[in-house]
PDB file of N, H, CA, C and O in Angstrom:
ATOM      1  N   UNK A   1      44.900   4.771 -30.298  1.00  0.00           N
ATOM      2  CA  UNK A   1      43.624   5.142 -29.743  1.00  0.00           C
ATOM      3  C   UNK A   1      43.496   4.657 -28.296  1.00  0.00           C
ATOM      4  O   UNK A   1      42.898   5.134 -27.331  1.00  0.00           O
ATOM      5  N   UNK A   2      44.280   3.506 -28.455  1.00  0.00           N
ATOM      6  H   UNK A   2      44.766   3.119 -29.238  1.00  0.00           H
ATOM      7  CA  UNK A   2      43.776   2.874 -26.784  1.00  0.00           C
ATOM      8  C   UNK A   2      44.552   3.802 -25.454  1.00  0.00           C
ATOM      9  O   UNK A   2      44.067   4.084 -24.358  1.00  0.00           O
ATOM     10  N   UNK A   3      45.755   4.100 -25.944  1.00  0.00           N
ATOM     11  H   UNK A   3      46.149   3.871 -26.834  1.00  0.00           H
ATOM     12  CA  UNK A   3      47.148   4.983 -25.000  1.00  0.00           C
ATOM     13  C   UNK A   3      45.793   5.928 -25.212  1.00  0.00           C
ATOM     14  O   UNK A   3      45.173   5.906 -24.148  1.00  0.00           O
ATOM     15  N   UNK A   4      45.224   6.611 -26.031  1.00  0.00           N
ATOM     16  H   UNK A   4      45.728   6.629 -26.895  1.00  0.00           H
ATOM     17  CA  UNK A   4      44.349   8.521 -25.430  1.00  0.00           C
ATOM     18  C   UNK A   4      42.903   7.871 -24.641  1.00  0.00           C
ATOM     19  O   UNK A   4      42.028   8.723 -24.488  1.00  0.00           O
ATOM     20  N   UNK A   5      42.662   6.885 -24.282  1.00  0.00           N
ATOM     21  H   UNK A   5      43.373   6.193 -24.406  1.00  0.00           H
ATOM     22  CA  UNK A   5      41.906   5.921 -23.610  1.00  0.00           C
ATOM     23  C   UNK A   5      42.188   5.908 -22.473  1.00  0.00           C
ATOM     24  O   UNK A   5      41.423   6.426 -21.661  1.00  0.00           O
ATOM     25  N   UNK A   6      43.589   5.201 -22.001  1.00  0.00           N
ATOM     26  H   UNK A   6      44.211   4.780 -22.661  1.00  0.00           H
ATOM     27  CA  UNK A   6      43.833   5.256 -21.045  1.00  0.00           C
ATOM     28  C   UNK A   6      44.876   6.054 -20.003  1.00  0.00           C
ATOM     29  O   UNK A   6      45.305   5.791 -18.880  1.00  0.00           O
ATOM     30  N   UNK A   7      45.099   7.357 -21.107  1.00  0.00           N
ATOM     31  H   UNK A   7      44.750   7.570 -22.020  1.00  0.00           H
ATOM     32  CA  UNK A   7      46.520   8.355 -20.744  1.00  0.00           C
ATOM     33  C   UNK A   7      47.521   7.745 -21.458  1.00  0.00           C
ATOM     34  O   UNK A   7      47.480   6.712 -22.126  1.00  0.00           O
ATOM     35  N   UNK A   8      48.958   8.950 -21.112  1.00  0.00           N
ATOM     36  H   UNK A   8      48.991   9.789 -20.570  1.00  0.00           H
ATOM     37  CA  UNK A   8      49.800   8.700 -22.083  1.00  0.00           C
ATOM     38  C   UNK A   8      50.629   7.067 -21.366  1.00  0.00           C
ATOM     39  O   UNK A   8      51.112   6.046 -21.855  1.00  0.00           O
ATOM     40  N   UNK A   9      50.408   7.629 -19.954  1.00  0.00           N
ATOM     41  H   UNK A   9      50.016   8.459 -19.556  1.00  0.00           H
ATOM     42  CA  UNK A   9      51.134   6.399 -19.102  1.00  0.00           C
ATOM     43  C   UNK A   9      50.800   5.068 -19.570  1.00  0.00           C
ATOM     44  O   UNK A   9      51.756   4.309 -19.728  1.00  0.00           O
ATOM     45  N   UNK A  10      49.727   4.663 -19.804  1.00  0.00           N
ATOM     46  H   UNK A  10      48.950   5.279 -19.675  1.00  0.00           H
ATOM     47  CA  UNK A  10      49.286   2.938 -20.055  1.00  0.00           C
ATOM     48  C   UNK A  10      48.753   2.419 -18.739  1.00  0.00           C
ATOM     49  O   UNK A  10      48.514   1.223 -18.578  1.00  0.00           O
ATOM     50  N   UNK A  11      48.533   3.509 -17.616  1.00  0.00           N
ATOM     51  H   UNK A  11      48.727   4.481 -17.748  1.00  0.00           H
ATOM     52  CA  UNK A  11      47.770   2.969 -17.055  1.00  0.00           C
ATOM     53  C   UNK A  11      46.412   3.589 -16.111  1.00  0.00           C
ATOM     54  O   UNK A  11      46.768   4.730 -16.405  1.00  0.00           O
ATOM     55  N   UNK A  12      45.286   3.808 -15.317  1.00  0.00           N
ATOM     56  H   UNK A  12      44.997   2.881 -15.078  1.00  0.00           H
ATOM     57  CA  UNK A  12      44.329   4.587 -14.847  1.00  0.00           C
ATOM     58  C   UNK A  12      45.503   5.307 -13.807  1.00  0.00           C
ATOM     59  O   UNK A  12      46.636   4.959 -13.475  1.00  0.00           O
ATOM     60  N   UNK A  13      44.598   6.545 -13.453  1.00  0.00           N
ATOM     61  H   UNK A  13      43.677   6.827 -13.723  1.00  0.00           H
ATOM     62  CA  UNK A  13      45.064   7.457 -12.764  1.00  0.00           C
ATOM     63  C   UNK A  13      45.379   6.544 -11.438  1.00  0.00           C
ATOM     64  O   UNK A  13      44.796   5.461 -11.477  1.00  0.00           O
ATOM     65  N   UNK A  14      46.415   6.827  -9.938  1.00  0.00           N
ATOM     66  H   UNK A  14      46.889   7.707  -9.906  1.00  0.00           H
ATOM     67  CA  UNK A  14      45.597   6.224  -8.853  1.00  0.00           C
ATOM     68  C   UNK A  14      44.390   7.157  -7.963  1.00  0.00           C
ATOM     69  O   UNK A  14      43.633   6.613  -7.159  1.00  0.00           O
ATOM     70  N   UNK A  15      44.355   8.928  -8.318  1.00  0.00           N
ATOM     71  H   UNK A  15      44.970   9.370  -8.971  1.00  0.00           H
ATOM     72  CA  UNK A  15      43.353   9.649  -7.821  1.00  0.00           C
ATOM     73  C   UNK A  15      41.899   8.938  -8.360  1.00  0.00           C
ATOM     74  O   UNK A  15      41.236   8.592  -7.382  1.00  0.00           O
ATOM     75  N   UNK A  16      41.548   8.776  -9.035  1.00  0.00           N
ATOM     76  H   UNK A  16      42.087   9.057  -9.829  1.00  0.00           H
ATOM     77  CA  UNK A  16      40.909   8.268 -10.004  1.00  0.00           C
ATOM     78  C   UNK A  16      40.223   7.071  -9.860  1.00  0.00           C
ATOM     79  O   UNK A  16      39.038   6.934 -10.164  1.00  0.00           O
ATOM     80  N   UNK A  17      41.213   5.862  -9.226  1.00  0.00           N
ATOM     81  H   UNK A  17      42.175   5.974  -8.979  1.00  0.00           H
ATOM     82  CA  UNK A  17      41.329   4.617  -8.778  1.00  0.00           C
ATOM     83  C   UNK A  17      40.409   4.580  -7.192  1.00  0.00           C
ATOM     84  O   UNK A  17      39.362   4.112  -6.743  1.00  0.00           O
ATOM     85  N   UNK A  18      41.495   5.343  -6.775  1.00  0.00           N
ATOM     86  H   UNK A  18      42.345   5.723  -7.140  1.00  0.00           H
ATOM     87  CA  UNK A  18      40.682   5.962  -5.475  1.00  0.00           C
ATOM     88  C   UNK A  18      39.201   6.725  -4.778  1.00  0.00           C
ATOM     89  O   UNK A  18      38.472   6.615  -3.792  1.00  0.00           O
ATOM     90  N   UNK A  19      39.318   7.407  -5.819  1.00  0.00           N
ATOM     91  H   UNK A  19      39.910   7.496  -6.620  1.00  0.00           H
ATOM     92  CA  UNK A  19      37.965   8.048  -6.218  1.00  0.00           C
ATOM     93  C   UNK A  19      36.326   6.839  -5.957  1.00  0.00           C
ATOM     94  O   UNK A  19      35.361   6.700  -5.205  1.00  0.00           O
ATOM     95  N   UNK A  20      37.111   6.098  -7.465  1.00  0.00           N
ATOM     96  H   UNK A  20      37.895   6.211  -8.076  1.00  0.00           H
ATOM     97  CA  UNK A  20      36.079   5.191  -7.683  1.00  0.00           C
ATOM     98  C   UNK A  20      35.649   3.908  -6.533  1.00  0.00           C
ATOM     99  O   UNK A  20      34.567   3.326  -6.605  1.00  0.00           O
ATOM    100  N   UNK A  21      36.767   3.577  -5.412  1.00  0.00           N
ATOM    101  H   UNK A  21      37.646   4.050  -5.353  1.00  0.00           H
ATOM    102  CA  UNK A  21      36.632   3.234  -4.610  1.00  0.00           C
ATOM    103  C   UNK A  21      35.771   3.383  -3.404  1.00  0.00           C
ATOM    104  O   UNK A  21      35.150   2.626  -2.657  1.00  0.00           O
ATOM    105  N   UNK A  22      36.020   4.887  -3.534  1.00  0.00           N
ATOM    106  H   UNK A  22      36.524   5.502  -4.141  1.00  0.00           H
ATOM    107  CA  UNK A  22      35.433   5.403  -2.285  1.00  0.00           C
ATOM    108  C   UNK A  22      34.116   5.181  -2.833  1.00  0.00           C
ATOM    109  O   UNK A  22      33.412   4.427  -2.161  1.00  0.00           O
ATOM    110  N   UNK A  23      33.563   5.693  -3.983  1.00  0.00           N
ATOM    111  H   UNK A  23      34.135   6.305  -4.530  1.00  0.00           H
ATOM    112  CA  UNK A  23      32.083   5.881  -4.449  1.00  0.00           C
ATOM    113  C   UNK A  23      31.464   4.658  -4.355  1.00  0.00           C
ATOM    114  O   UNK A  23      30.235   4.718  -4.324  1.00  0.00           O
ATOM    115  N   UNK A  24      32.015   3.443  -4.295  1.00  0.00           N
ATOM    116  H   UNK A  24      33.013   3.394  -4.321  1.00  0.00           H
ATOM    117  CA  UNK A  24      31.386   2.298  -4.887  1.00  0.00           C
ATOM    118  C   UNK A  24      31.331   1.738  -3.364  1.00  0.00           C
ATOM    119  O   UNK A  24      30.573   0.768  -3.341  1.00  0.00           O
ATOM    120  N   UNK A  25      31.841   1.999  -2.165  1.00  0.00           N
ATOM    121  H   UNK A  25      32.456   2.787  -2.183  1.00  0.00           H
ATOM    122  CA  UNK A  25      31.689   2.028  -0.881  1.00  0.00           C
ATOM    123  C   UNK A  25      30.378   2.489  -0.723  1.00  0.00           C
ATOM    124  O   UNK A  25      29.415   1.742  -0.553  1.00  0.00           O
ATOM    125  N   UNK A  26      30.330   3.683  -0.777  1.00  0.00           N
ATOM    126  H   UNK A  26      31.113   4.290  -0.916  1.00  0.00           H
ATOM    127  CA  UNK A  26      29.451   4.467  -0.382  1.00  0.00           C
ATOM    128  C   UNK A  26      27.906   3.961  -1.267  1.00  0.00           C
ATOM    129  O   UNK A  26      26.765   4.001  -0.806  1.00  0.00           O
ATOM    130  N   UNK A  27      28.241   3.599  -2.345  1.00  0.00           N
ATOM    131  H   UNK A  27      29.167   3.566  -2.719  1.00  0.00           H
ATOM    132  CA  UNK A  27      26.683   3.055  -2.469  1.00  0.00           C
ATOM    133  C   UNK A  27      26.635   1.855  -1.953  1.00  0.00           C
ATOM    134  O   UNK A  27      25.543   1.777  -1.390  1.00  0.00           O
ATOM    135  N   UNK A  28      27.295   0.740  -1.815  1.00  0.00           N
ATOM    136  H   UNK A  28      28.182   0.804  -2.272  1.00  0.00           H
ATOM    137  CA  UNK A  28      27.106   0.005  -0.732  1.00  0.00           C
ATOM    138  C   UNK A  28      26.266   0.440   0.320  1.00  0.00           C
ATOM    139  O   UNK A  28      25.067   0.164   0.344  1.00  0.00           O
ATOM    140  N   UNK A  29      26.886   1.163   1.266  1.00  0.00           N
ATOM    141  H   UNK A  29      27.861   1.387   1.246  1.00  0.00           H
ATOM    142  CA  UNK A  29      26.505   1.983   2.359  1.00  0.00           C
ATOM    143  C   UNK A  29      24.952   1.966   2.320  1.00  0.00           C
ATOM    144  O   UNK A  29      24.150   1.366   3.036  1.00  0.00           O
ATOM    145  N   UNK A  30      24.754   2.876   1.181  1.00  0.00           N
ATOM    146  H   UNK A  30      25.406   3.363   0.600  1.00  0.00           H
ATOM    147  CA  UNK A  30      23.545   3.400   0.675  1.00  0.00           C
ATOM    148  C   UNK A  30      22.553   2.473   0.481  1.00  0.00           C
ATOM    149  O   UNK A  30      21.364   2.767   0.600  1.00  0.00           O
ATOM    150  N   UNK A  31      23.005   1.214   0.148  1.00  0.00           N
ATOM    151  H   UNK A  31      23.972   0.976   0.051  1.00  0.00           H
ATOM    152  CA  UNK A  31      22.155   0.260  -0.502  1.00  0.00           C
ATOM    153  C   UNK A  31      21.857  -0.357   0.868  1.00  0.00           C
ATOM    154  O   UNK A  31      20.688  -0.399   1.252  1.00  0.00           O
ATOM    155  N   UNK A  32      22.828  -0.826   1.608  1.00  0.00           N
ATOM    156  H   UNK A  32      23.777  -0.792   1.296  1.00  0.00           H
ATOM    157  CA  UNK A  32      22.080  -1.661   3.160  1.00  0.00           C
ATOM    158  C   UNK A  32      21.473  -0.363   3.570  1.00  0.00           C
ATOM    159  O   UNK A  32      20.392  -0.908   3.794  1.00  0.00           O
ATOM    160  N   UNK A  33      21.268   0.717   3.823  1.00  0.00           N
ATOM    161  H   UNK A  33      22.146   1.160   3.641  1.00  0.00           H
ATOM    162  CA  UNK A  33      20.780   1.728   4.310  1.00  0.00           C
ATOM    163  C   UNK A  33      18.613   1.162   3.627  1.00  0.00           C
ATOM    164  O   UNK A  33      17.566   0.716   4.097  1.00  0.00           O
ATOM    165  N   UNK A  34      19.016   1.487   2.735  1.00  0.00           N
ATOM    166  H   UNK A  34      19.866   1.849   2.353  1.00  0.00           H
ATOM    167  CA  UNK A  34      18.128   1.376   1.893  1.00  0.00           C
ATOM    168  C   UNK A  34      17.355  -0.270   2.274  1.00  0.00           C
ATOM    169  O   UNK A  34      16.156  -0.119   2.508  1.00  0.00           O
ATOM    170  N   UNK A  35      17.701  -1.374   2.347  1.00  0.00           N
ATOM    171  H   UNK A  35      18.675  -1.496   2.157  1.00  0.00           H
ATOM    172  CA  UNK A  35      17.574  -2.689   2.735  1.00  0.00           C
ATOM    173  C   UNK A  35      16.841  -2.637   4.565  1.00  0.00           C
ATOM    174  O   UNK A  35      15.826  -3.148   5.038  1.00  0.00           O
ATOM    175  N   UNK A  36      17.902  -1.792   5.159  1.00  0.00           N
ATOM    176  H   UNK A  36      18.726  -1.376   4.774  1.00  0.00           H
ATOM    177  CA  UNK A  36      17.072  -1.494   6.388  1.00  0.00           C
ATOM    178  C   UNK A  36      16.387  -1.135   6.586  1.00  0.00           C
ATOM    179  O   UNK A  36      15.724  -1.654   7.484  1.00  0.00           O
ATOM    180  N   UNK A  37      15.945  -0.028   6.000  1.00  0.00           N
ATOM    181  H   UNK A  37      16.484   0.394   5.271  1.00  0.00           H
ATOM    182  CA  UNK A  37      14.764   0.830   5.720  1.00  0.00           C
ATOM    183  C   UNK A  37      13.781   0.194   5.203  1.00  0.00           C
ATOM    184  O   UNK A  37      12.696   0.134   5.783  1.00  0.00           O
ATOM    185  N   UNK A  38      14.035  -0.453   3.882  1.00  0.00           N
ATOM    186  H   UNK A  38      14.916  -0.405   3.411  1.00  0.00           H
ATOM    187  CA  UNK A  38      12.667  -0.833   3.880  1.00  0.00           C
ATOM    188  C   UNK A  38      11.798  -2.161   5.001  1.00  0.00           C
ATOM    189  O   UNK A  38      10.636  -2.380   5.344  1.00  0.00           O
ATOM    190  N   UNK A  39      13.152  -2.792   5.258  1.00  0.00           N
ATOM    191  H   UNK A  39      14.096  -2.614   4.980  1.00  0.00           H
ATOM    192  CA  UNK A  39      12.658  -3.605   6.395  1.00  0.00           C
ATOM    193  C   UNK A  39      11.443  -3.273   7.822  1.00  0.00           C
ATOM    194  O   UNK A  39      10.570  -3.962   8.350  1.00  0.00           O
ATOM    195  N   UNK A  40      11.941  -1.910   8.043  1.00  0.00           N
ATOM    196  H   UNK A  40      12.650  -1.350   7.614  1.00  0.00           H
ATOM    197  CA  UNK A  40      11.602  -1.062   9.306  1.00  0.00           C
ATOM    198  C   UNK A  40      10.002  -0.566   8.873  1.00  0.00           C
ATOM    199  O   UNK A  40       9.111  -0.627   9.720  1.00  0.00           O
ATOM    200  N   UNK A  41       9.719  -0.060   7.447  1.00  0.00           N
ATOM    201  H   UNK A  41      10.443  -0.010   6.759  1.00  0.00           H
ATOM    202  CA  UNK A  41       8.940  -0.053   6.947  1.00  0.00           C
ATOM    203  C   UNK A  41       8.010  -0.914   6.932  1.00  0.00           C
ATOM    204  O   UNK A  41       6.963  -0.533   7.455  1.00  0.00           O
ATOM    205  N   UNK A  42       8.030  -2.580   6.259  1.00  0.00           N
ATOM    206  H   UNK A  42       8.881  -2.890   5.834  1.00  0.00           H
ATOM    207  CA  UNK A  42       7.733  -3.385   6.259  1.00  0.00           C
ATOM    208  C   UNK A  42       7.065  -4.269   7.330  1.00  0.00           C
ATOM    209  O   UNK A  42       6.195  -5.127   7.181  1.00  0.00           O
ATOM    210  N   UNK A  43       8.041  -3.606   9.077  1.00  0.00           N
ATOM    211  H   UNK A  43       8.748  -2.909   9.198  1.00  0.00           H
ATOM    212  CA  UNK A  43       7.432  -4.319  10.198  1.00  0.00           C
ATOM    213  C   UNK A  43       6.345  -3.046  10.965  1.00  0.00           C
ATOM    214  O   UNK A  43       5.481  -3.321  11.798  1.00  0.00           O
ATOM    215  N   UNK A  44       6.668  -1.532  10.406  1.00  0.00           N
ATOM    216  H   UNK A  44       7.370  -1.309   9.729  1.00  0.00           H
ATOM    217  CA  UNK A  44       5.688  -1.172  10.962  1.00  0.00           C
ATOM    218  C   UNK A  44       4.164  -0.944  10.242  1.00  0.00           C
ATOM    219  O   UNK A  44       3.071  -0.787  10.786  1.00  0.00           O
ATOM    220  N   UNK A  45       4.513  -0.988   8.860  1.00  0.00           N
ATOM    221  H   UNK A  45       5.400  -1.116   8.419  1.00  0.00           H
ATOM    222  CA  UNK A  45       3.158  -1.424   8.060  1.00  0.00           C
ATOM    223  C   UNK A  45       2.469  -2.664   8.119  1.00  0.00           C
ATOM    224  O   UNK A  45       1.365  -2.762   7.584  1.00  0.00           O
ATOM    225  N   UNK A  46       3.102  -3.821   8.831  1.00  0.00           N
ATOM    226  H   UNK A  46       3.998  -3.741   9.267  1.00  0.00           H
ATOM    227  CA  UNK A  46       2.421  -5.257   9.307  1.00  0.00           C
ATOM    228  C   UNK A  46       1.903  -4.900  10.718  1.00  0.00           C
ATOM    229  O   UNK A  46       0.870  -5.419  11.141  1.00  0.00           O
ATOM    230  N   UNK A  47       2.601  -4.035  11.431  1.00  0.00           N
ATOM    231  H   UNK A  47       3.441  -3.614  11.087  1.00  0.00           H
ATOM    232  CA  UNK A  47       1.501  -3.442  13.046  1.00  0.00           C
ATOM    233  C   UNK A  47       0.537  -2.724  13.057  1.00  0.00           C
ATOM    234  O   UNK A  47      -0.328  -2.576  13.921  1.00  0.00           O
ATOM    235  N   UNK A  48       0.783  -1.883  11.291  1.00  0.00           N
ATOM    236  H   UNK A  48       1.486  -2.004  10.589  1.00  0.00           H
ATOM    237  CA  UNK A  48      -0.417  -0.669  11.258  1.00  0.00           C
ATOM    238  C   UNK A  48      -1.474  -2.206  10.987  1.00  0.00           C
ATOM    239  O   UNK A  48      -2.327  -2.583  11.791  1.00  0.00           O
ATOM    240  N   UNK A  49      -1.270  -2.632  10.181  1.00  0.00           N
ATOM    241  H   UNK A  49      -0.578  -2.326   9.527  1.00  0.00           H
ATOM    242  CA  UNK A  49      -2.636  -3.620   9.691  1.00  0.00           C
ATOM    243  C   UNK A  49      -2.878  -4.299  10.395  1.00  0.00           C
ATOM    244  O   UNK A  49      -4.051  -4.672  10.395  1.00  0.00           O
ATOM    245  N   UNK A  50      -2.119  -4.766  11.222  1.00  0.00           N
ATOM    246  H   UNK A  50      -1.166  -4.463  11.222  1.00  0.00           H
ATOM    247  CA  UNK A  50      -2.388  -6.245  12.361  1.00  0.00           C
ATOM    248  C   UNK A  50      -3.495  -4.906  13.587  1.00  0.00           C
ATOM    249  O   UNK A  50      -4.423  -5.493  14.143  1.00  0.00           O
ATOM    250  N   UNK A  51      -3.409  -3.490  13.909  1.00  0.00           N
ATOM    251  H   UNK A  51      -2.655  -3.013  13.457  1.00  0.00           H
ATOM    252  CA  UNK A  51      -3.972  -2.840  14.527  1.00  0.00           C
ATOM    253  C   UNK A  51      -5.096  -2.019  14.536  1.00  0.00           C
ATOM    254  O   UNK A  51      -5.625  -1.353  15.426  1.00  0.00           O
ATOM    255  N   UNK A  52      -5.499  -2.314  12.670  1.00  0.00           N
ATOM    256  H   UNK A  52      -5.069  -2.855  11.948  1.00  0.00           H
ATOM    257  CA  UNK A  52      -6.746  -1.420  12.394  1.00  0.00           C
ATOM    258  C   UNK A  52      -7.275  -2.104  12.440  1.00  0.00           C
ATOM    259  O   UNK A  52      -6.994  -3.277  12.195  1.00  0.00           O
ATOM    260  N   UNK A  53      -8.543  -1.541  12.867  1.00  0.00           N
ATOM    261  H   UNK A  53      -8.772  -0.588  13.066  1.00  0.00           H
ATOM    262  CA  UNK A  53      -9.984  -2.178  13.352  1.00  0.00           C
ATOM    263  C   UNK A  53     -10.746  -1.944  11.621  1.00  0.00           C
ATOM    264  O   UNK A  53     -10.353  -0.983  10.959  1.00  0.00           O
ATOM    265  N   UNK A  54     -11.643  -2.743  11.131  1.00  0.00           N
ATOM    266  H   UNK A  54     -11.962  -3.523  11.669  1.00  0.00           H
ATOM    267  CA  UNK A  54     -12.567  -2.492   9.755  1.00  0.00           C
ATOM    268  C   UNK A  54     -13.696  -2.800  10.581  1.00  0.00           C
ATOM    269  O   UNK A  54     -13.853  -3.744  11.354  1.00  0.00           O
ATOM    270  N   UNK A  55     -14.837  -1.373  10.146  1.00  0.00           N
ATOM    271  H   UNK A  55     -14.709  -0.606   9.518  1.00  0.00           H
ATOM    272  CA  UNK A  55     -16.655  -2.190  10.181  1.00  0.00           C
ATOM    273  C   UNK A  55     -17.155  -2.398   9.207  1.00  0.00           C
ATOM    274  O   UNK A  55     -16.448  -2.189   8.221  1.00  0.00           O
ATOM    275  N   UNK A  56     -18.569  -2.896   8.956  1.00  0.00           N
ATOM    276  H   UNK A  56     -19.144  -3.066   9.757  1.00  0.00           H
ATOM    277  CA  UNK A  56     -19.041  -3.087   8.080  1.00  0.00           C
ATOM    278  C   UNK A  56     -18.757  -3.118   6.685  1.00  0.00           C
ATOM    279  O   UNK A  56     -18.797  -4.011   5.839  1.00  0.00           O
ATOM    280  N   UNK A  57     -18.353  -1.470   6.659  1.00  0.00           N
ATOM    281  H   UNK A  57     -18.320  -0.745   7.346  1.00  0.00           H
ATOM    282  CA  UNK A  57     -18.404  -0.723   5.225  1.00  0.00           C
ATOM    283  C   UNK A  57     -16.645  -0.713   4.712  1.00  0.00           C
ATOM    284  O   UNK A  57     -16.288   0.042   3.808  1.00  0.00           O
ATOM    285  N   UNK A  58     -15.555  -1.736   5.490  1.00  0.00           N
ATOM    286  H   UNK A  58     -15.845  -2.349   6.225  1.00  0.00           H
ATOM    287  CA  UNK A  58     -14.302  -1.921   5.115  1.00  0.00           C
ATOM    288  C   UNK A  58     -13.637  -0.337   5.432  1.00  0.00           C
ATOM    289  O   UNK A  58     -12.553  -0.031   4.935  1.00  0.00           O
ATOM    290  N   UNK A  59     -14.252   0.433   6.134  1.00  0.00           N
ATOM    291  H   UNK A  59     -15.133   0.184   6.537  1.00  0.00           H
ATOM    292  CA  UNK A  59     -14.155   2.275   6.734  1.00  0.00           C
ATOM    293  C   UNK A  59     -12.958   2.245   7.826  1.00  0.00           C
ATOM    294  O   UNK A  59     -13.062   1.128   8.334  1.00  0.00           O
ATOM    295  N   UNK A  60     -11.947   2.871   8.395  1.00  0.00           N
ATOM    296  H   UNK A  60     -11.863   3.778   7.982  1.00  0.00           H
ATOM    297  CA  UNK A  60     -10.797   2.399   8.950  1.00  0.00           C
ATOM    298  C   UNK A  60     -11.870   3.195  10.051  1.00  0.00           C
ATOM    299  O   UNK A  60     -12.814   3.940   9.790  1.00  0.00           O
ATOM    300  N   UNK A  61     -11.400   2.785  11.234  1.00  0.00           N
ATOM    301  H   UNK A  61     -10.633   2.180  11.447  1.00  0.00           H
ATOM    302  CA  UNK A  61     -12.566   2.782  12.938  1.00  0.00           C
ATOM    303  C   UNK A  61     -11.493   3.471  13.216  1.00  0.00           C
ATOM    304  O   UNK A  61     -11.467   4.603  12.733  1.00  0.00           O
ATOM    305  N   UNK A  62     -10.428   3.078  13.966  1.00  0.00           N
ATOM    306  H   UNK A  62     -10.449   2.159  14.359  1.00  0.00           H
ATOM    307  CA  UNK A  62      -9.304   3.240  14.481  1.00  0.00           C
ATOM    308  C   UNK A  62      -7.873   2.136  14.639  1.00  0.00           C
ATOM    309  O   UNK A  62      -7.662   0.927  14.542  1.00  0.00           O
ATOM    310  N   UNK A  63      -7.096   3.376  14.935  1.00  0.00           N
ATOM    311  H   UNK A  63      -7.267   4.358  15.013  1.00  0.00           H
ATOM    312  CA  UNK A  63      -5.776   2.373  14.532  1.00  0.00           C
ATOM    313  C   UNK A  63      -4.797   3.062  16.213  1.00  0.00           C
ATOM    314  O   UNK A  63      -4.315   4.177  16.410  1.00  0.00           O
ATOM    315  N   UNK A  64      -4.827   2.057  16.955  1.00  0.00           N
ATOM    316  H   UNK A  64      -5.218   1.151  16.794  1.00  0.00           H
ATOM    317  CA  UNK A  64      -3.981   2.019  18.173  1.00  0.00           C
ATOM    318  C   UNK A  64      -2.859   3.362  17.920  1.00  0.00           C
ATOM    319  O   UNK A  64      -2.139   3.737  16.995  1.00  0.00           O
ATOM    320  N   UNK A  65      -3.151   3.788  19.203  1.00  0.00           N
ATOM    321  H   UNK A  65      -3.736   3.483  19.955  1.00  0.00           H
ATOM    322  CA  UNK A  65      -2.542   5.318  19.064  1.00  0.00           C
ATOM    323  C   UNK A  65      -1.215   4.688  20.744  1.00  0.00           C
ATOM    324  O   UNK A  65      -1.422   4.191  21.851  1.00  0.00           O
ATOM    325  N   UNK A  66       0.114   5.152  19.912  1.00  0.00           N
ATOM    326  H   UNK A  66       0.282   5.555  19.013  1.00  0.00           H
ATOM    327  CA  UNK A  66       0.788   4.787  21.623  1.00  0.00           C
ATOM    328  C   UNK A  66       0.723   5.875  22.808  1.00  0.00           C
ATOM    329  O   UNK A  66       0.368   7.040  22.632  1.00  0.00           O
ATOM    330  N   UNK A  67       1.109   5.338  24.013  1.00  0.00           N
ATOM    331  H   UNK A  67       1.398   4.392  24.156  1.00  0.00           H
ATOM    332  CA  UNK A  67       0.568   5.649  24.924  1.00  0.00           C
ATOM    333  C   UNK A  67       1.529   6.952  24.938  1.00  0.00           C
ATOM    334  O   UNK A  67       2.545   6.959  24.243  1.00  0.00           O
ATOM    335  N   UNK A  68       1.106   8.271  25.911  1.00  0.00           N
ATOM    336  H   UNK A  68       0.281   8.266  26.475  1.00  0.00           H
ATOM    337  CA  UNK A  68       1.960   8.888  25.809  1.00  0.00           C
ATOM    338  C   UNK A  68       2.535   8.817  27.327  1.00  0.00           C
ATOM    339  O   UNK A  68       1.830   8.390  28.242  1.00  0.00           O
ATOM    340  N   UNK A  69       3.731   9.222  27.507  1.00  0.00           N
ATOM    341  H   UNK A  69       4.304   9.569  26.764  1.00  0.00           H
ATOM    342  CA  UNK A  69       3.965   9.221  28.869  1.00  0.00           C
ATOM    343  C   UNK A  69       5.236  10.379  28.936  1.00  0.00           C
ATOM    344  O   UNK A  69       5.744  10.675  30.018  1.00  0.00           O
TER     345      UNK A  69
END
């Protein structure tokens, strides 16, 4: 049972080997991608809040618009 498990050879393919290499790179990749992102997120949702104005009624006034040039 174990040889139709792992082929007749006894051992993983190396396409196969390779394959799984590349993929497990690539979510790496994916994952600091993902880590940066939410970082970038994180510092411009602390400028949106550090920039809205609240009155009275907790009602958003305005929120700093950049300059255009």
């Amino acid at each position: 049972m174990a040889k139709a498990l792992l082929g007749h050879l006894g051992g993983p393919d190396p396409v196969t080997m390779t394959e799984l290499a590349r993929l497990r790179r690539r979510v790496r990749d994916l994952e600091e991608e993902v880590d940066r992102l939410r970082a970038a997120n994180e510092a411009v949702t602390a400028i949106v809040a550090g920039e809205a104005m609240l009155d009275t009624d907790d009602r958003l006034l305005s929120i700093a618009e950049p300059a255009l040039t």
